[in-house]
KOLTORKE-627836 format. One line per field, with one value per residue (C-alpha): residue in one letter; chain; z, x, y. Coordinates in steps of 0.05 Angstrom, whole numbers. Example, Ala and Ser with C-alpha at 12.3 -4.5 7.8 and 13.67 -1.06 7.14 Angstrom:
! KOLTORKE-627836
res: [A/S]
chain: [A/A]
z: [156/143]
x: [246/273]
y: [-90/-21]
! end
This chain:
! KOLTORKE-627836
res: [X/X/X/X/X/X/X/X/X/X/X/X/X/X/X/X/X/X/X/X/X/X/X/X/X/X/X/X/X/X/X/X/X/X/X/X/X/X/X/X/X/X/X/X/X/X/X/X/X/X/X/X/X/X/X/X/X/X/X/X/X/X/X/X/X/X/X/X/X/X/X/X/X/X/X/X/X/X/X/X/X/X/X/X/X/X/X/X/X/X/X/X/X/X/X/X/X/X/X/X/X/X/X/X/X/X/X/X/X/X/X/X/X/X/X/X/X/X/X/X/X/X/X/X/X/X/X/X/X/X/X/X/X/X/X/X/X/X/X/X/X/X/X/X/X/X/X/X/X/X/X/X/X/X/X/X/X/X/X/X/X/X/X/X/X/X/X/X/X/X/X/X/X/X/X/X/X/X/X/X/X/X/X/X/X/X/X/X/X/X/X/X/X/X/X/X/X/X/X/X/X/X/X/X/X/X/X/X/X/X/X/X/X/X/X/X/X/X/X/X/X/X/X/X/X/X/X/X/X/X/X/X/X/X/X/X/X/X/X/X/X/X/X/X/X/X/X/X/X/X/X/X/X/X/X/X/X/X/X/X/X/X/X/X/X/X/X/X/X/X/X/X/X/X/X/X/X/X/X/X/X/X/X/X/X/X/X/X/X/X/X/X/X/X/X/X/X/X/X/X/X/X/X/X/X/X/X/X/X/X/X/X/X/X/X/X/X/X/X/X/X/X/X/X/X/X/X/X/X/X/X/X/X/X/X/X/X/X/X/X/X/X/X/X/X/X/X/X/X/X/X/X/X/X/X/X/X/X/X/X/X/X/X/X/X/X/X/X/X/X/X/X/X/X/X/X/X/X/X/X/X/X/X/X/X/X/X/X/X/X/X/X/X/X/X/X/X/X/X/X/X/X/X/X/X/X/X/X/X/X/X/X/X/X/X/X/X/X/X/X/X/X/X/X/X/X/X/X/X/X/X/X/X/X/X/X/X/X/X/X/X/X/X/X/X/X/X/X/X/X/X/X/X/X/X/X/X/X/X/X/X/X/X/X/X/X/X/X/X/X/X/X/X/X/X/X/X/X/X/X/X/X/X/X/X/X/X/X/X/X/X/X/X/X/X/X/X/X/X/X/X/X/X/X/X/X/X/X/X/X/X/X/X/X/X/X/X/X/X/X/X/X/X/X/X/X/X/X/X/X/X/X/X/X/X/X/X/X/X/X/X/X/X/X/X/X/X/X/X/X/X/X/X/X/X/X/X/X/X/X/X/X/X/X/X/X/X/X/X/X/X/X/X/X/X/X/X/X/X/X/X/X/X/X/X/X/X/X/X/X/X/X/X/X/X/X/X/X/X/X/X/X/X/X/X/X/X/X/X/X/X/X/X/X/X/X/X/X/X/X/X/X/X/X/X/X/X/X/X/X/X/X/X/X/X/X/X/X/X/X/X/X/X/X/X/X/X/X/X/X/X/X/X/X/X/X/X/X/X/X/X/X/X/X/X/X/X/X/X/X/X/X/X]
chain: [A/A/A/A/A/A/A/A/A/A/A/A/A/A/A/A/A/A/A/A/A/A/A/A/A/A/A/A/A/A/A/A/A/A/A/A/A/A/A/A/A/A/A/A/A/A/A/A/A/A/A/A/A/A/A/A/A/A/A/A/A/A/A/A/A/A/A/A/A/A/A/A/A/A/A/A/A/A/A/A/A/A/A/A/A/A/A/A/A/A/A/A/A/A/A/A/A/A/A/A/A/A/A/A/A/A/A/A/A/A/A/A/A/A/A/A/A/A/A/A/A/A/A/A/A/A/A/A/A/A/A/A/A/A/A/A/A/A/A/A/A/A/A/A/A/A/A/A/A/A/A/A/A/A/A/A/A/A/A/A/A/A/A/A/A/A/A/A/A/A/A/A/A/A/A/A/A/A/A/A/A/A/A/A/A/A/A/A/A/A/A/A/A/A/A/A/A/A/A/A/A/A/A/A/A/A/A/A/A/A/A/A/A/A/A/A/A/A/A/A/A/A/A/A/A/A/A/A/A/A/A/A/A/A/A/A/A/A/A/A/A/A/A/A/A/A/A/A/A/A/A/A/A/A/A/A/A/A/A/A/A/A/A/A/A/A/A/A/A/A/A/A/A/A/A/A/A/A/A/A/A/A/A/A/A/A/A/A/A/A/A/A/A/A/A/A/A/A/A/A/A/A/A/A/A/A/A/A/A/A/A/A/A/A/A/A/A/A/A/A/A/A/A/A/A/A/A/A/A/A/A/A/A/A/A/A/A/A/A/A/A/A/A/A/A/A/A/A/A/A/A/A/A/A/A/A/A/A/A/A/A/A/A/A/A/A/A/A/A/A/A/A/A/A/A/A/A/A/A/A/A/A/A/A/A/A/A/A/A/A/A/A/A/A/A/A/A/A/A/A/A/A/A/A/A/A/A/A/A/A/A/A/A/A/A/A/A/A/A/A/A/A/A/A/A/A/A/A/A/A/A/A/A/A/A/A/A/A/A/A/A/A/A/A/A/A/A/A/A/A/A/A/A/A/A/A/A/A/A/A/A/A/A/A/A/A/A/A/A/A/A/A/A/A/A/A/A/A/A/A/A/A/A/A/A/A/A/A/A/A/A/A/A/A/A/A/A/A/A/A/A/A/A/A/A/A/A/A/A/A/A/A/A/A/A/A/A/A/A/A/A/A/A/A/A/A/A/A/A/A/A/A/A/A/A/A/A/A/A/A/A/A/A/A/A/A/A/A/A/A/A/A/A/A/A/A/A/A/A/A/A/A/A/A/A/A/A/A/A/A/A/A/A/A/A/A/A/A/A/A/A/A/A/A/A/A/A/A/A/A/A/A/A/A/A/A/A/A/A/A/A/A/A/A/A/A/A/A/A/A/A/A/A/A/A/A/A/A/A/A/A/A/A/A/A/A/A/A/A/A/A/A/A/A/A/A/A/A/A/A/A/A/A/A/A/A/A/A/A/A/A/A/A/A/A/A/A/A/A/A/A/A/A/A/A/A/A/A/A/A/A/A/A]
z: [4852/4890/4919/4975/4971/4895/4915/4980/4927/4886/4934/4965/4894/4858/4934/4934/4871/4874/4937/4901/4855/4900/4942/4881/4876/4947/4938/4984/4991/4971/5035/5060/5000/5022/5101/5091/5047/5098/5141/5101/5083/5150/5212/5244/5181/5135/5139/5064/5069/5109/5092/5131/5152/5077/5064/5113/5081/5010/5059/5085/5018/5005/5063/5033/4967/4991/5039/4969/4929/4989/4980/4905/4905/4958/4928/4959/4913/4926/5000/5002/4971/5031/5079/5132/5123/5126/5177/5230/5215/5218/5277/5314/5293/5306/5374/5402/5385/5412/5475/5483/5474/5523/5578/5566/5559/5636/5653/5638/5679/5614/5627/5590/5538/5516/5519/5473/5420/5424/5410/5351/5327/5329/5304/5222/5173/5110/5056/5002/5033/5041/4962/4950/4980/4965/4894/4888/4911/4874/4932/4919/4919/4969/5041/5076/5021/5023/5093/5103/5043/5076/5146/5117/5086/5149/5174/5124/5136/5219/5206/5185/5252/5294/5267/5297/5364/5374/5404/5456/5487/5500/5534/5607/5631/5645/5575/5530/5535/5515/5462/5430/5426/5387/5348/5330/5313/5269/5230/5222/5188/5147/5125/5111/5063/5027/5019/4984/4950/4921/4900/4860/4865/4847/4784/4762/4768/4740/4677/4654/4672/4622/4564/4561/4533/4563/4612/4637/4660/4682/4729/4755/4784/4818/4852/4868/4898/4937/4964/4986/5025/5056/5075/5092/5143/5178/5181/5217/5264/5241/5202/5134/5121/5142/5090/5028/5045/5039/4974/4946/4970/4928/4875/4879/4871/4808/4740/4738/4793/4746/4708/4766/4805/4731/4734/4813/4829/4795/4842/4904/4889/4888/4948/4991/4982/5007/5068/5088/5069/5120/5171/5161/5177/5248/5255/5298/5285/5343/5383/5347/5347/5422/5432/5374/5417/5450/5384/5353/5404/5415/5347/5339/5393/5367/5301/5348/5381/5321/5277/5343/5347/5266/5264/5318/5284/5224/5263/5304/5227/5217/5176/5182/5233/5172/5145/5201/5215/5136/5151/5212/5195/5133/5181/5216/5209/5226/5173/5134/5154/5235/5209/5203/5255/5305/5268/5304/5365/5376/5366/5412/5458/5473/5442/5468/5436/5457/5443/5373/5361/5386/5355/5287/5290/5310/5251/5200/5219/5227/5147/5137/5166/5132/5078/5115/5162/5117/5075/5143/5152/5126/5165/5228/5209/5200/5271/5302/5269/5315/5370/5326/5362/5432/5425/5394/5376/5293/5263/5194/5158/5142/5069/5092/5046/5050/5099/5057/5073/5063/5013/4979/4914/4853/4837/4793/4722/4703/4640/4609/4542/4548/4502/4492/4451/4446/4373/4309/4322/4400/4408/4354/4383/4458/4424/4389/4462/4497/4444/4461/4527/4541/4595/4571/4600/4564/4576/4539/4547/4517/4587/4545/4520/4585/4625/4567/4564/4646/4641/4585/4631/4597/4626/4615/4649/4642/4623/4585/4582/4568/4639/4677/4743/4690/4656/4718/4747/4679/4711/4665/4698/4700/4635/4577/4512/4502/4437/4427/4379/4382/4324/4350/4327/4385/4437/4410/4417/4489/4508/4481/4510/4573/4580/4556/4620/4670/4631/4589/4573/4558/4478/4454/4382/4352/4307/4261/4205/4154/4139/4149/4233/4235/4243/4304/4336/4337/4363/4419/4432/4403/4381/4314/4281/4243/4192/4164/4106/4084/4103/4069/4003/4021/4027/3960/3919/3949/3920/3862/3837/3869/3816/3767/3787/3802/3848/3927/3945/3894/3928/3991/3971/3943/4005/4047/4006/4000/4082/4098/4048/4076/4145/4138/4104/4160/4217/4171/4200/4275/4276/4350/4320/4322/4373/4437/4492/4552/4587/4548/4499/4441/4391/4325/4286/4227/4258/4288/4328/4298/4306/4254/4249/4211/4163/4137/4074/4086/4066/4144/4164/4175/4155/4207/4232/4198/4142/4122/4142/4152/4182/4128/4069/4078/4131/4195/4264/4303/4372/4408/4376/4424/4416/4464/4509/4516/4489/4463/4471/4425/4383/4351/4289/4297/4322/4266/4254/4256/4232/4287/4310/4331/4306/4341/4284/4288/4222/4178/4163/4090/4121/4173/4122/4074/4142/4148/4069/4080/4151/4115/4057/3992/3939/3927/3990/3967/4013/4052/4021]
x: [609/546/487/460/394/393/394/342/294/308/286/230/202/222/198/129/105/124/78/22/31/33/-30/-67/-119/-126/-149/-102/-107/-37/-28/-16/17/64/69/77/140/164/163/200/247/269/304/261/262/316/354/346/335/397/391/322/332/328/276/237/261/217/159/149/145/102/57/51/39/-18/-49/-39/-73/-143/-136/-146/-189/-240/-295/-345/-401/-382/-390/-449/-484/-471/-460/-500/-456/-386/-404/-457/-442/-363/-356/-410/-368/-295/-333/-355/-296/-251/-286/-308/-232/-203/-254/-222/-152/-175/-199/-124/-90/-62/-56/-94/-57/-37/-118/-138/-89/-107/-176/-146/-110/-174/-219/-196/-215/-189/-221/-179/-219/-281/-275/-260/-311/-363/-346/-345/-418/-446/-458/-425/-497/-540/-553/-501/-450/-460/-455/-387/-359/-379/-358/-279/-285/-284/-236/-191/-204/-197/-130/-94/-122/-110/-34/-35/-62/-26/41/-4/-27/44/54/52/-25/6/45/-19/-53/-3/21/-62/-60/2/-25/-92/-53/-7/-67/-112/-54/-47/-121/-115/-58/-97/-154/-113/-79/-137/-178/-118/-48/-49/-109/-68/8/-28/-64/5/30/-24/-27/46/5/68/53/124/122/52/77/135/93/37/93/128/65/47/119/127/60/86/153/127/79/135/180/120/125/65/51/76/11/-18/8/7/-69/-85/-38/-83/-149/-136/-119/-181/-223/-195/-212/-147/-157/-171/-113/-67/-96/-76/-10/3/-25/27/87/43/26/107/126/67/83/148/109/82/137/172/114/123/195/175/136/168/148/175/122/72/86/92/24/-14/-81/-85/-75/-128/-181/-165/-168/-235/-257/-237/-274/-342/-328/-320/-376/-426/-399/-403/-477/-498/-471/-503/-563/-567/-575/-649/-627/-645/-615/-597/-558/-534/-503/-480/-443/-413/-381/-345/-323/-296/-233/-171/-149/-66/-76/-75/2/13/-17/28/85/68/55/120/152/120/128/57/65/132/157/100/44/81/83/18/-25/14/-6/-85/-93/-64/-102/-166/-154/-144/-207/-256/-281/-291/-333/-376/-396/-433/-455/-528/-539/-519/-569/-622/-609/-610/-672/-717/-674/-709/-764/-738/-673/-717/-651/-659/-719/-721/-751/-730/-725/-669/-691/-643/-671/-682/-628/-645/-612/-589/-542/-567/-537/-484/-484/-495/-534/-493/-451/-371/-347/-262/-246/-280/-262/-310/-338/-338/-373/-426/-441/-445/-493/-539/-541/-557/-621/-636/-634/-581/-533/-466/-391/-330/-263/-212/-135/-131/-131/-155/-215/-236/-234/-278/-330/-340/-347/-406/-432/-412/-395/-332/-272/-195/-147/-129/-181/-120/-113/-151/-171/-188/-237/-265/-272/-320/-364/-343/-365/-440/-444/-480/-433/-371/-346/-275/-272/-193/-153/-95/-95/-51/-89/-156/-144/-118/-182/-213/-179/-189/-252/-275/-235/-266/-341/-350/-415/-396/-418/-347/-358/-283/-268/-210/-174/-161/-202/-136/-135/-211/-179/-137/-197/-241/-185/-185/-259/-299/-361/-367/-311/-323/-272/-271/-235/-295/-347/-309/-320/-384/-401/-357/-401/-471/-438/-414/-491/-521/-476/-504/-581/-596/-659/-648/-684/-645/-587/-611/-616/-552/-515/-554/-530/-458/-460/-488/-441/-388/-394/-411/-341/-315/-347/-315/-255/-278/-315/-347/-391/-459/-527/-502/-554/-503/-496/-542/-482/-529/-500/-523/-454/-494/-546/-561/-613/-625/-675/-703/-756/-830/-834/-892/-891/-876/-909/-918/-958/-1026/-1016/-1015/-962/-995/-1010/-941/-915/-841/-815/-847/-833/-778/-736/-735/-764/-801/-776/-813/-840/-826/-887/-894/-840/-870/-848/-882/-851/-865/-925/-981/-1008/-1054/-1009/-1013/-957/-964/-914/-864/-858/-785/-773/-735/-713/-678/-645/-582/-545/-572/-640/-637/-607/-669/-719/-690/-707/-776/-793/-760/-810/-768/-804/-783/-765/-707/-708/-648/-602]
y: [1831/1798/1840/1800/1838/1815/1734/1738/1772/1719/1666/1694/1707/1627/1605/1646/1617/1548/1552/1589/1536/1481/1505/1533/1476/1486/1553/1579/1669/1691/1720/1656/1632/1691/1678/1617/1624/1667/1611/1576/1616/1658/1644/1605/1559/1538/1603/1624/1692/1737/1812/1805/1879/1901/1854/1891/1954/1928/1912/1986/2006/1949/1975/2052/2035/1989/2057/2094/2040/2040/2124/2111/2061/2098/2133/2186/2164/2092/2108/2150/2089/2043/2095/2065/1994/2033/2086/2058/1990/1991/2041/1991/1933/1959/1992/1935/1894/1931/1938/1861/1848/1904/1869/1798/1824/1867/1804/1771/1834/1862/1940/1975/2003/1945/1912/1970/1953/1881/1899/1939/1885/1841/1887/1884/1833/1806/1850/1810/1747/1776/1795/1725/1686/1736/1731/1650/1654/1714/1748/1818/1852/1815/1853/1808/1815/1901/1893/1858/1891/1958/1944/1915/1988/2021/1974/1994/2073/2064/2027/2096/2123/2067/2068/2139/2119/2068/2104/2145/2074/2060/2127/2138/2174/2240/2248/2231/2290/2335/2277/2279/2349/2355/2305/2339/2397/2364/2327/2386/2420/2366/2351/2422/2416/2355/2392/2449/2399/2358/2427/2462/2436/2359/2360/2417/2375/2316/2347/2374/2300/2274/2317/2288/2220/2182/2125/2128/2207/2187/2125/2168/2239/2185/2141/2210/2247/2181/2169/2249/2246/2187/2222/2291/2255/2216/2279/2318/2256/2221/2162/2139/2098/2165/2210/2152/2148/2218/2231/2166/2198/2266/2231/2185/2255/2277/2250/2209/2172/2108/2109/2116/2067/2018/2033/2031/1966/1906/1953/1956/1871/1867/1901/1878/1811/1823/1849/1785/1746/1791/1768/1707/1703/1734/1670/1609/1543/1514/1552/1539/1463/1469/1507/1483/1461/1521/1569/1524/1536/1606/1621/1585/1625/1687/1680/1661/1723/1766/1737/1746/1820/1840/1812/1853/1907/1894/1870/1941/1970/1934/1873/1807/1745/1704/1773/1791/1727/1706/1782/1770/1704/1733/1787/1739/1722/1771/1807/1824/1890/1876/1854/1917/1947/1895/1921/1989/1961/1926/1989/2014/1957/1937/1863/1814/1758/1711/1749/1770/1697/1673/1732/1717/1638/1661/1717/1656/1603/1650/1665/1590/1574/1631/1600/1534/1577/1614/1553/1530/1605/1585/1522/1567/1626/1567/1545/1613/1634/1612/1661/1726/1743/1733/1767/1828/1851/1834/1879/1854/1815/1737/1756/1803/1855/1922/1975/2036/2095/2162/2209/2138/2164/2127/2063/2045/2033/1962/1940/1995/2019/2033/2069/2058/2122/2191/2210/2221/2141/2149/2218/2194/2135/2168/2217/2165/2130/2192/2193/2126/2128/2080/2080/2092/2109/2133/2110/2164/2172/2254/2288/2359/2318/2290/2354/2387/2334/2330/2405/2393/2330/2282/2211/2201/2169/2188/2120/2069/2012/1953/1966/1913/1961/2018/1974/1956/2029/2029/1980/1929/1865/1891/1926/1889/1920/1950/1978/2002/2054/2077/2070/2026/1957/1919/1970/1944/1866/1876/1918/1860/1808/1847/1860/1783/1757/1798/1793/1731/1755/1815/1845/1873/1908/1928/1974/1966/2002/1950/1879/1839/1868/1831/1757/1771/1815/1762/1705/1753/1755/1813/1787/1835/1872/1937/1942/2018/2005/1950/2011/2063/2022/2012/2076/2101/2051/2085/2159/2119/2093/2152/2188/2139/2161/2096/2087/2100/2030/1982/2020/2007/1934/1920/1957/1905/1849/1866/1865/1818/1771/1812/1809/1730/1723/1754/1712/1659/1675/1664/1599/1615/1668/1669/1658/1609/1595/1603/1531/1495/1466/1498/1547/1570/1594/1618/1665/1719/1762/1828/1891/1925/1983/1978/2037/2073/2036/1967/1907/1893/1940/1924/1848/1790/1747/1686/1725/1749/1678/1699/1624/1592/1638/1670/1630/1691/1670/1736/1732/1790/1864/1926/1970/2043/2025/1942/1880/1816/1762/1704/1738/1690/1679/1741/1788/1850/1895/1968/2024/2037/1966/1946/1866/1829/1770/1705/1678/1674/1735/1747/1736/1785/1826/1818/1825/1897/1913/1887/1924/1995/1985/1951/1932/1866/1814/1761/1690/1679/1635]
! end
């Protein structure tokens, strides 16, 4: 028996990534890679594809997952922090778009229904793109890259209202009032029901869902609250988009919002590409053959339009021309989700077959073109720069510094701790950063635990950091070290792995069970391994002499030694350990940089630099001495050491070892070997 579903999957998945594949080097956006295979692959191609209908089926799904995924992924604090980007800037942007299209499409005697939903379709960019090319640059943070990033925010948001409007423009004048009203009804009922919903019911469902500790039962109740939203909003004659975004949105405000968002996103990845393979299957190539000049030039066009309307925006906010412009050019191009939004419209009848067609080959090529158009973004803003001061329209500076906003929320973590595990090691560790001041999150997969600590304040995030979008909920890609303190070995080494791909610079410090788990850990890139079965006999040798009344400092000493031979046995194992200089091609595989403390009775204190000689005698460099909250950097000869002082050393691992006696107060101080 044959499923004839089961073999057009089949070729629109072998198809869609033998032309990722092929356009990889390119640097193709998948979207394209998709569309394009759609092309290929539909009727308007070479006819591979024939239960199109079901196809499109997988694509609606593909479409409310993706509205659940944005209703996850949208975060009040998030927005509060560039709330002057997402709200002024992206109602100015979508505004103004809208109506500078709806006067050409007048212009063109479309009616104007129909010039409004243009203007809609126009309106949206490619946040996916935006991403992209914002990334490749480093750009994420700078005014122009906040900007666009908070404007395609807004584009995403108006997109579940524009989906609503759309019907009504199809509507004769006399039937829309009574149509709106309905409709206002109908949503304030529902925003009513998410609100009860995101206070009581769903936290509630989902805390009984977790304490289960099963990803499976986890998986199911997220898909199955997303997917009823979805379906109770489309049998109260409203959108499906609609309800998936709001059932995403209270999810987004509870404390699990991470974890579902992890195991959502590789099924929403799925189904949406089947959405734009669907697309592209709409598109014909005949037509596009036959008007190929005039899709070029109107699609140029359209991106000058866009790009001039976006840096307004963001130039009505107080930024800078260069800003302003660098913003409106990534804003430029037409983004996947105005495929949706045509979807609607055809529906509805406000797009034929032509325009279909000729918007679908303008929206592509406009994504084609974007990154081509924002590497010239500078050279434009350093031809328009002299235009400042007569349009009068830009008021800030050339530096384009951020305006300040009022009532800012702080910003995010970054130079930060995670913590993966909120057991005996975690909570310790959390505490002794509190005391020190350092910036820390928790990442914890007992639902019980996490509800308790938010209740005491504590930072601390619900799911499981192998999970790629959990780990970056955490903040990984800014934070400076992350130590995973949970007790399961194959968990561990994919945390690590993890969290190394998406921060290469990234500190990882493992802890493991048994010695023989401290090999793989480091093939899979933690940078130290704590192995508690080498502590624990550590620590039954210090009771062990202690029993024995032998003295506290030759105790002290012979603990130090046994580490550090230890620990250098174990870096054995992992030949890249040790002090790199990042891009220099310099590495130093048996050193390391350590801090250690000045006690009252140490040999240090009150003795010179040049005096003590520690390069010369005993084989440490001093790098810089924190001192009341200040560092020295590089100290001279002179420099005197005082109790308190916090060394920062440079040597081999016996050395630093021996450094740490010394600066305690031992006795004795035994060279490095």
């Amino acid at each position: 028996m044959t499923i004839p579903i089961l073999s057009d999957v089949v070729v629109i998945l072998g198809l869609s990534l033998g032309v990722i594949l092929l356009f990889q080097r390119a640097r193709v956006p998948l979207v394209l890679a998709f569309f394009l295979t759609g092309v290929i692959a539909g009727p308007h191609g070479l006819k591979l594809v024939r239960e199109t209908a079901q196809v499109e089926a997988l694509a609606e799904l593909g479409v409310i997952l993706l509205l659940f995924t944005i209703g996850i992924e949208f975060s009040l604090a998030s927005f509060a922090r560039i709330w002057r980007s997402v709200l002024i800037g992206g109602s100015l942007q979508v505004g103004l778009t809208i109506l500078a299209v709806f006067g050409l499409a007048r212009l063109l005697d479309h009616p104007p229904g129909e010039a409004v939903f243009l203007g809609m379709l126009v309106s949206t960019s490619s946040t996916a793109i935006i991403l992209r090319l914002l990334k490749e640059r480093a750009e994420l943070d700078s005014p122009h890259g906040k900007n666009a990033l908070g404007i395609s925010i807004f584009q995403d948001l108006a997109i579940v209202a524009m989906m609503l409007v759309t019907p009504f423009l199809a509507m004769q004048e006399g039937a829309v009032g009574g149509g709106l009203l309905l409709l206002l009804a109908k949503a304030a009922l529902i925003i009513g029901a998410v609100l009860v919903g995101a206070r009581w019911v769903v936290p509630w469902i989902l805390f009984q869902v977790a304490r289960t500790r099963s990803r499976e039962v986890f998986l199911l109740a997220t898909a199955a609250l997303g997917l009823a939203a979805a379906w109770l909003t489309s049998a109260a004659g409203l959108s499906l988009a609609l309800g998936a975004f709001l059932a995403g949105l209270v999810i987004s405000e509870s404390e699990y919002g991470a974890q579902a968002l992890a195991e959502i996103l590789p099924f929403k990845d799925l189904f949406l590409s089947f959405f734009f393979v669907s697309v592209g299957m709409l598109l014909d190539v005949a037509f596009v053959a036959r008007e190929g000049v005039e899709v070029f030039l109107s699609a140029v066009g359209l991106m000058v339009l866009k790009a001039a309307v976006a840096a307004s925006a963001v130039g009505l906010l107080g930024y800078s021309l260069r800003t302003a412009v660098l913003a409106g050019v990534a804003l430029s191009n037409v983004g996947e989700f105005a495929f949706i939004l045509s979807r609607v419209g055809i529906q509805a009848g406000l797009l034929n077959g032509d325009q279909e067609q000729f918007f679908l080959a303008n929206s592509v090529l406009t994504m084609a073109l974007a990154p081509f158009a924002f590497a010239f973004a500078p050279a434009v803003a350093d031809v328009l720069q002299p235009l400042r001061l007569p349009l009068r329209l830009w008021r800030g500076e050339p530096s384009g510094e951020e305006p300040e906003e009022e009532g800012a929320r702080p910003a995010p973590l970054e130079d930060h701790l995670i913590i993966v595990g909120f057991g005996v090691n975690g909570s310790n560790l959390a505490r002794a950063a509190r005391v020190a001041g350092i910036p820390y999150l928790v990442v914890e997969t007992n639902p019980e635990r996490v509800r308790r600590e938010r209740e005491r304040g504590e930072p601390i995030l619900f799911g499981d950091a192998t999970h790629p979008a959990v780990l970056e909920r955490a903040g990984v890609e800014k934070a400076r070290v992350l130590v995973s303190a949970i007790s399961d070995p194959g968990g561990t080494r994919r945390v690590v792995q993890a969290a190394k791909r998406m921060n290469p610079a990234l500190y990882v410090v493992a802890r493991t069970r048994y010695v023989q788990e401290v090999e793989p850990l480091f093939r899979a890139g933690a940078d130290e391994v704590i192995p508690e079965e080498f502590e624990t006999s550590v620590e039954i040798l210090v009771r062990v002499l202690r029993r024995y009344l032998i003295p506290q400092l030759e105790i002290e000493e012979f603990v130090a030694e046994i580490r550090a031979r230890g620990y250098e046995m174990f870096r054995g194992m992992a030949p890249r350990q040790g002090v790199s200089l990042e891009g220099s091609g310099v590495a130093f595989p048996d050193s390391e940089v350590a801090t250690v403390q000045v006690g009252p009775l140490s040999y240090l204190v009150g003795r010179s630099l040049g005096e003590v000689g520690l390069r010369a005698e005993y084989g440490v460099t001093l790098l810089a001495v924190q001192r009341k909250g200040e560092t020295l950097t590089n100290p001279g000869a002179d420099f005197v050491f005082r109790e308190g002082d916090r060394l920062v050393v440079f040597g081999s691992p016996q050395a630093v070892a021996d450094a740490a006696a010394l600066a305690r107060g031992a006795d004795t101080w035994e060279m490095g070997g």
